[in-house]
C-alpha positions, 0 to 999 in steps of 0.5 A: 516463499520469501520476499521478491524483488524486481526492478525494471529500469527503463527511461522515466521522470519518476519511478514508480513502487508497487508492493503486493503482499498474498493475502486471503479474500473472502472465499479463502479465509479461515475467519472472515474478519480477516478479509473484512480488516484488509478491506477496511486497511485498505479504505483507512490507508488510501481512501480519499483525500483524508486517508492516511497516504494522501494526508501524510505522505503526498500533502505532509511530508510531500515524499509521494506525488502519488500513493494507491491501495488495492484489495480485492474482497470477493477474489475467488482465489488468493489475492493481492494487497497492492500498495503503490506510490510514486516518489515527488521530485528529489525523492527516491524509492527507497525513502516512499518504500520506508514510509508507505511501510511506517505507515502501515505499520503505524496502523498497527500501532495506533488506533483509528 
């Protein structure tokens, strides 16, 4: 329980982020909607060139070289809602971390 960390130091160009959060899929939710909204998260965060990662963060600000969301609706146990960036040159983990955050929280807060 409680959030985790790890990371690996190995010789690289750039470091890679990969955030999961344990969500329900569809076979384990309580209410469906749930499952459905994490989907539809995922689509509206990185679901193409127009989706709010790639827009903001890797054309906008240019702190992502590359961002991605992952979600598995139909699971058949608890998942994982994956999201993952890697930081453009002179950027650090901490600064794509703080903004793939905003921007989900930004989700939160504004409506599509």
């Amino acid at each position: 329980m409680g959030l985790r960390r790890l990371s690996v130091k190995l010789p690289a160009k750039l470091p890679h982020l990969l955030m999961g959060f344990k969500v329900p899929s569809l076979k384990t939710v309580q209410d469906e909607k749930e499952a459905y909204a994490l989907e539809v998260a995922a689509g509206i965060l990185d679901g193409g060139n127009s989706a709010r990662f790639s827009k903001n963060l890797v054309r906008g600000q240019q702190i992502a070289a590359s961002t991605g969301v992952g979600y598995e609706l139909y699971a058949r146990l608890q998942t994982l809602f994956m999201i993952e960036g890697t930081p453009s040159q002179g950027q650090t983990v901490e600064t794509l971390e703080t903004a793939l955050l905003n921007q989900v929280k930004r989700l939160q807060d504004d409506p599509v």
